[in-house]
TORPA-4810 file (N, C-alpha, C, O; in nm, 3 decimals):
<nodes>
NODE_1_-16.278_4.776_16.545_-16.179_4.855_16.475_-16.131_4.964_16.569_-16.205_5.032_16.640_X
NODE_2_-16.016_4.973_16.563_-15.928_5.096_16.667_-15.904_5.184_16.565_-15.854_5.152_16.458_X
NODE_3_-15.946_5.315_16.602_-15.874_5.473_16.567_-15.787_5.546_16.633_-15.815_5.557_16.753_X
NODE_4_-15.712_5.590_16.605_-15.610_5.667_16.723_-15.645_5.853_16.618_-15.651_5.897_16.503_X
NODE_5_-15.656_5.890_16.737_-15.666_6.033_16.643_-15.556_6.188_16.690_-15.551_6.238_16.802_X
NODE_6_-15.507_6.217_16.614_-15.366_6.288_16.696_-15.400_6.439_16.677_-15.416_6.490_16.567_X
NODE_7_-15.407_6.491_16.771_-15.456_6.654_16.745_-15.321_6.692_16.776_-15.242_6.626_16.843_X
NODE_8_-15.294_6.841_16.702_-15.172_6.917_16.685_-15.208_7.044_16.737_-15.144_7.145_16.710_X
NODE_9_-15.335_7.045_16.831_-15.381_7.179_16.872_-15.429_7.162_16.974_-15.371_7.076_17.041_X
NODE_10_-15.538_7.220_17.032_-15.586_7.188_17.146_-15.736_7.129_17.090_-15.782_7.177_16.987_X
NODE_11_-15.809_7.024_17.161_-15.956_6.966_17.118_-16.076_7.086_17.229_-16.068_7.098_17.352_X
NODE_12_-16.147_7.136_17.164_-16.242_7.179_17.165_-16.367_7.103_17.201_-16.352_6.982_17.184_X
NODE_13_-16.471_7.134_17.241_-16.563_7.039_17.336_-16.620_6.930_17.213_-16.590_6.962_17.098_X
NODE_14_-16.677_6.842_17.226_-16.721_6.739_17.107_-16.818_6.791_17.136_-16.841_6.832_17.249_X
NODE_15_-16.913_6.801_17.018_-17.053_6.873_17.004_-17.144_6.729_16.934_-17.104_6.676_16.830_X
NODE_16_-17.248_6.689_16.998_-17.360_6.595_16.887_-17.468_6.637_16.817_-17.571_6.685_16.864_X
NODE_17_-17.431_6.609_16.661_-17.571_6.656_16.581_-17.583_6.517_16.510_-17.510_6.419_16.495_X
NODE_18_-17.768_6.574_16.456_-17.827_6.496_16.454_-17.824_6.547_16.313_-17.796_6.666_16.296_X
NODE_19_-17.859_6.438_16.168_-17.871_6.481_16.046_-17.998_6.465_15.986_-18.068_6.367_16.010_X
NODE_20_-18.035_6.563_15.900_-18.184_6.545_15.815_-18.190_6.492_15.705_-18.121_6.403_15.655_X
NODE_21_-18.309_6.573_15.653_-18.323_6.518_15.488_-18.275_6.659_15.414_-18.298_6.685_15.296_X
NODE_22_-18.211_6.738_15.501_-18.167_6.854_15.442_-18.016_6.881_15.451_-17.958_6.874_15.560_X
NODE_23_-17.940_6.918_15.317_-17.787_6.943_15.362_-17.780_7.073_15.497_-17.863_7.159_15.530_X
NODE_24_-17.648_7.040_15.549_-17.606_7.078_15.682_-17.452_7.104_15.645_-17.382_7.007_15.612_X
NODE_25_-17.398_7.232_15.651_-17.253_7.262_15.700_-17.220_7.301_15.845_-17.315_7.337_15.915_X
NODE_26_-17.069_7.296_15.908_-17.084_7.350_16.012_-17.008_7.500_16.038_-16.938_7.531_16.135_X
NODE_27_-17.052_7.603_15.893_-17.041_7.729_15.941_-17.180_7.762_15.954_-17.178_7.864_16.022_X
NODE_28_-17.314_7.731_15.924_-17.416_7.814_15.905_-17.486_7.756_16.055_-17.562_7.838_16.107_X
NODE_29_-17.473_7.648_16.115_-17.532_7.547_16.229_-17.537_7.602_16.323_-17.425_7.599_16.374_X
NODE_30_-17.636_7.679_16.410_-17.591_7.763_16.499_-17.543_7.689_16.604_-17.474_7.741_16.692_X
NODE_31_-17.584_7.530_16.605_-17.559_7.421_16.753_-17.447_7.465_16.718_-17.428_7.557_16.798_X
NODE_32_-17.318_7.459_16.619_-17.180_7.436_16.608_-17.103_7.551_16.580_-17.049_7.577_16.472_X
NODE_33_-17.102_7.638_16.717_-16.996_7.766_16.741_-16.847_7.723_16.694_-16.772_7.759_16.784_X
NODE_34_-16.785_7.673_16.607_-16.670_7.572_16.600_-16.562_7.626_16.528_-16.450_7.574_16.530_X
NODE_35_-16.590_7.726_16.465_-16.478_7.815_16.361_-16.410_7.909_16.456_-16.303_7.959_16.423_X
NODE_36_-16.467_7.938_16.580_-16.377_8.021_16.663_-16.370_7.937_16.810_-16.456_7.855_16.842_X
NODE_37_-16.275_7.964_16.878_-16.291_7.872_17.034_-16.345_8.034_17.107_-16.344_8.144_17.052_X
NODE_38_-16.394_7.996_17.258_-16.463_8.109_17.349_-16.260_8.183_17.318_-16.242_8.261_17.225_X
NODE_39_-16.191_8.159_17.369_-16.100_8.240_17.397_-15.982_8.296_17.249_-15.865_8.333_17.258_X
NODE_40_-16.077_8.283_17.114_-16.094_8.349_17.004_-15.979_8.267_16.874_-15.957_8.289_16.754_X
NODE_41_-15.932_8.175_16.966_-15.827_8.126_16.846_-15.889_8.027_16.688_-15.989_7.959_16.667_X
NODE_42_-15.843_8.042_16.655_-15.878_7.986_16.542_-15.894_7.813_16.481_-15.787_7.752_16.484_X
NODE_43_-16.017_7.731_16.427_-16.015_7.632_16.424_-15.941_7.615_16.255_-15.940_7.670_16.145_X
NODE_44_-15.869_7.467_16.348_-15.744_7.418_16.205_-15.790_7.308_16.187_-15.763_7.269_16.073_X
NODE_45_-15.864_7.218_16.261_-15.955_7.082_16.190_-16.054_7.079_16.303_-16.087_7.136_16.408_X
NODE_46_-16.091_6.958_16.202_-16.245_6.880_16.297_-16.261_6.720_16.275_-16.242_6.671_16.164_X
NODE_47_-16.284_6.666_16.351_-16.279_6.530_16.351_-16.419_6.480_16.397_-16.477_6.492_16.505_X
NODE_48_-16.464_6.403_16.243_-16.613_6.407_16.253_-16.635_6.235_16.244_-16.587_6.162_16.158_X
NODE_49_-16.745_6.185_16.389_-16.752_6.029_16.377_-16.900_6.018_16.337_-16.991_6.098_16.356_X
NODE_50_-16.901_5.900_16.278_-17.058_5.908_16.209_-17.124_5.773_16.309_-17.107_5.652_16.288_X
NODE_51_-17.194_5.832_16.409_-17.217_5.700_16.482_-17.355_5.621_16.443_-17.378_5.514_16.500_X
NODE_52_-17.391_5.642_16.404_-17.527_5.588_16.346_-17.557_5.616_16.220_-17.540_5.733_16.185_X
NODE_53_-17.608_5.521_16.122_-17.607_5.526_15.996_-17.534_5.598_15.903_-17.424_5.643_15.934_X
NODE_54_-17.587_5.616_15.777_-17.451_5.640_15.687_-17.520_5.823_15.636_-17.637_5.857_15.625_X
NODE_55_-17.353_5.933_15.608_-17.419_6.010_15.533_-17.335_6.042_15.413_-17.243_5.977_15.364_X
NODE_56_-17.399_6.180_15.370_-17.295_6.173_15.210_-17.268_6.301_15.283_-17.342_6.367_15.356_X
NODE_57_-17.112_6.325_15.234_-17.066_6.458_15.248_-16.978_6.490_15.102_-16.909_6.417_15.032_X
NODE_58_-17.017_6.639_15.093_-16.903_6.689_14.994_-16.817_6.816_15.040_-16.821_6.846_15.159_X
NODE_59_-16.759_6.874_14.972_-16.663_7.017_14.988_-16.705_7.073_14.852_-16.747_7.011_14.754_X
NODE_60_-16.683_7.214_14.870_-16.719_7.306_14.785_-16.812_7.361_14.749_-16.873_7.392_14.852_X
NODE_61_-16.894_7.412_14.621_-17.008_7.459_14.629_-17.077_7.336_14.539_-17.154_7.356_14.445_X
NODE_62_-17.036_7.213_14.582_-17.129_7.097_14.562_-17.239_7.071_14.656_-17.191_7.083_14.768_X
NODE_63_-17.356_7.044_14.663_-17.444_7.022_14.788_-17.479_6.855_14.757_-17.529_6.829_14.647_X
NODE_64_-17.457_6.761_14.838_-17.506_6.637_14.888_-17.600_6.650_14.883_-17.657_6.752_14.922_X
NODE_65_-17.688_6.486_14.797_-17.776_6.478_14.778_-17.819_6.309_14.815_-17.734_6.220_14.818_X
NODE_66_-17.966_6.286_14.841_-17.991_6.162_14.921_-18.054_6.123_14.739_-17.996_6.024_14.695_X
NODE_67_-18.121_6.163_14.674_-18.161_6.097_14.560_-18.072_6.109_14.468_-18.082_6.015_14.389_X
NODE_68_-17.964_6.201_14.434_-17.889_6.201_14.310_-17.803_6.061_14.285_-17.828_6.000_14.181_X
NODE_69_-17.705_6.009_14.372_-17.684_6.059_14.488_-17.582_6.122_14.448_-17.531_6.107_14.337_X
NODE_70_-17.536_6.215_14.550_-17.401_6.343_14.500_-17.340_6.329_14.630_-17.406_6.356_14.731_X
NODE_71_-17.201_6.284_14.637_-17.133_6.307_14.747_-17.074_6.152_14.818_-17.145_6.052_14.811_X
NODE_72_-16.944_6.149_14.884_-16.874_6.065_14.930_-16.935_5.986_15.048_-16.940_6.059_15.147_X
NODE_73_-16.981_5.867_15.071_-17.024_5.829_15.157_-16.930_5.803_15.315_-16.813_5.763_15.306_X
NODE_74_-16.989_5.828_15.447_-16.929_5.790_15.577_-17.001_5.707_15.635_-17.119_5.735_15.659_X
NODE_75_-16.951_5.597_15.668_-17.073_5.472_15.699_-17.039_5.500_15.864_-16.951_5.553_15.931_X
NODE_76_-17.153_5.437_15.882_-17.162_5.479_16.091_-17.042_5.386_16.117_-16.999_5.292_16.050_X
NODE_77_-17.005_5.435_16.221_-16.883_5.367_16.301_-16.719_5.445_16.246_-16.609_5.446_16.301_X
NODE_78_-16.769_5.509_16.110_-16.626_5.558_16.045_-16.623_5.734_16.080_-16.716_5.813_16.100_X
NODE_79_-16.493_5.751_16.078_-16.443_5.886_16.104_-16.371_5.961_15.991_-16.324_5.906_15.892_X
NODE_80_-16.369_6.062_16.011_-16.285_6.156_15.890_-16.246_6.244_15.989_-16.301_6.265_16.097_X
NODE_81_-16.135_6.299_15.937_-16.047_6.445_15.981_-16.006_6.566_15.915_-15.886_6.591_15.901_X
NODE_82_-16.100_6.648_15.872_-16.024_6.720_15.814_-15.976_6.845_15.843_-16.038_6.919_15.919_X
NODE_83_-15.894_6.871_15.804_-15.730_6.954_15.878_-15.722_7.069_15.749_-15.623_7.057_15.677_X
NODE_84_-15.809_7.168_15.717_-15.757_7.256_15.628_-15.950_7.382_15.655_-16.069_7.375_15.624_X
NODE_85_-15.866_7.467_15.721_-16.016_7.576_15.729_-16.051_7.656_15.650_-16.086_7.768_15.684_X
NODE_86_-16.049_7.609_15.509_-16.171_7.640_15.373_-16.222_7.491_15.359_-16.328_7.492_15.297_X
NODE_87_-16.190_7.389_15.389_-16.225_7.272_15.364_-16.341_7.292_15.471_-16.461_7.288_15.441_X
NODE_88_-16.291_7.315_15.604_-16.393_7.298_15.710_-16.528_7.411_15.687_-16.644_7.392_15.726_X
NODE_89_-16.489_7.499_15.631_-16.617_7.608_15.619_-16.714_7.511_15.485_-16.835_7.492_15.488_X
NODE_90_-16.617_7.464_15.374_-16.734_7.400_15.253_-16.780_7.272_15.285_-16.843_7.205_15.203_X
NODE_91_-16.748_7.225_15.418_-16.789_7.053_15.427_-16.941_7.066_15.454_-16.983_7.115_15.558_X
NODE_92_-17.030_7.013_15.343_-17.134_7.004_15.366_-17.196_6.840_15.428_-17.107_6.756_15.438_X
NODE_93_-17.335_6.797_15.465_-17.321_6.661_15.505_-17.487_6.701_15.511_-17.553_6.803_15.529_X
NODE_94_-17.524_6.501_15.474_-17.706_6.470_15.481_-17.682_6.381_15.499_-17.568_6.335_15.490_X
NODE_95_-17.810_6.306_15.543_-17.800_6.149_15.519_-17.834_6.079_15.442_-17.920_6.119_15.363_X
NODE_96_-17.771_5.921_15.428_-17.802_5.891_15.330_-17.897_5.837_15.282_-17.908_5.830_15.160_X
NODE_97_-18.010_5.775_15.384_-18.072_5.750_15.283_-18.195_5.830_15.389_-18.168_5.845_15.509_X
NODE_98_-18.327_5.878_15.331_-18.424_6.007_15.344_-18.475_5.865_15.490_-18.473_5.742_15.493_X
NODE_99_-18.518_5.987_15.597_-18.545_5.880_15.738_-18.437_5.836_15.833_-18.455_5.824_15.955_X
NODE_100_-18.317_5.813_15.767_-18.263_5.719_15.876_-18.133_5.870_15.870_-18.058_5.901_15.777_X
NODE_101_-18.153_5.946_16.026_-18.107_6.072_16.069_-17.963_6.009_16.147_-17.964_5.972_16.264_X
NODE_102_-17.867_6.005_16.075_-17.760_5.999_16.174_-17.689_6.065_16.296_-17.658_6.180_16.266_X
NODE_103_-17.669_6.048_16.363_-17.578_6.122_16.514_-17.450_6.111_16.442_-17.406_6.012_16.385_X
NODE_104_-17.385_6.253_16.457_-17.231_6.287_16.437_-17.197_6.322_16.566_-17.286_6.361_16.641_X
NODE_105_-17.091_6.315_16.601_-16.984_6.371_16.727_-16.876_6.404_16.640_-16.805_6.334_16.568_X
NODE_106_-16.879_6.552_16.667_-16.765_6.679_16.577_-16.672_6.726_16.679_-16.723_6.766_16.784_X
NODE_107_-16.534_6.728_16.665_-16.476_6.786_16.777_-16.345_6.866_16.723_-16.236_6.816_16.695_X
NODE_108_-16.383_7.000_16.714_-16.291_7.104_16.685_-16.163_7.128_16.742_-16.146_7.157_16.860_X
NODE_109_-16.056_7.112_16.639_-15.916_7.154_16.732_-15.845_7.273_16.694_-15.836_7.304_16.575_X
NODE_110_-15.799_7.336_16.776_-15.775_7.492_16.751_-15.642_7.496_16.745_-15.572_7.397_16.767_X
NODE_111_-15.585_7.643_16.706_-15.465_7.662_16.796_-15.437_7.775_16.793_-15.518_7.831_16.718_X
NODE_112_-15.346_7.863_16.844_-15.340_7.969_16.931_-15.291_8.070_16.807_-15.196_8.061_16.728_X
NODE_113_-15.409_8.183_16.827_-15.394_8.273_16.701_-15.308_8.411_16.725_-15.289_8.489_16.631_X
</nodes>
């Protein structure tokens, strides 16, 4: 399957995390400095690939859950984009099923504040 992915800003370094049995956003993550770039402009999306196994993500003050289950599934190999920074501060993410820890590659795109 081909993705083409079109940034309207500048891409920011791709960062890899690894997922638990615990929800994960990427404002609280200290690996993921990603809401600001070093030279202070502001992030307008993130483009998140799920390369290994599957997780659940939600938005808002919903928290993803591996037993409920609560939250939209991203199966490995699939990508999401999302392009709105209250969306990007509430995107929470786990995996899906308890054990099998997925690798994400997140890559922040900014633009000039």
């Amino acid at each position: 399957m081909s993705e083409t992915f079109v940034f309207e800003g500048y891409a920011g370094p791709t960062l890899k995390v690894t997922t638990d049995n615990s929800a994960d956003d990427l404002v609280n993550d200290a690996s993921l400095p990603m809401l600001h770039a070093t030279t202070g402009d502001l992030c307008r999306a993130v483009t998140i690939t799920c390369e290994t196994y599957d997780i659940r993500f939600t938005f808002g003050a919903v928290t993803p859950t591996i037993a409920g289950p609560i939250g939209h599934i991203l199966a490995a190999g699939g990508s999401i984009r999302i392009a709105n920074a209250k969306s990007i501060r509430s995107f929470q993410y786990i995996n899906k099923t308890t054990g099998e820890f997925a690798v994400l590659y997140i890559t922040p795109e900014y633009f000039k504040s």
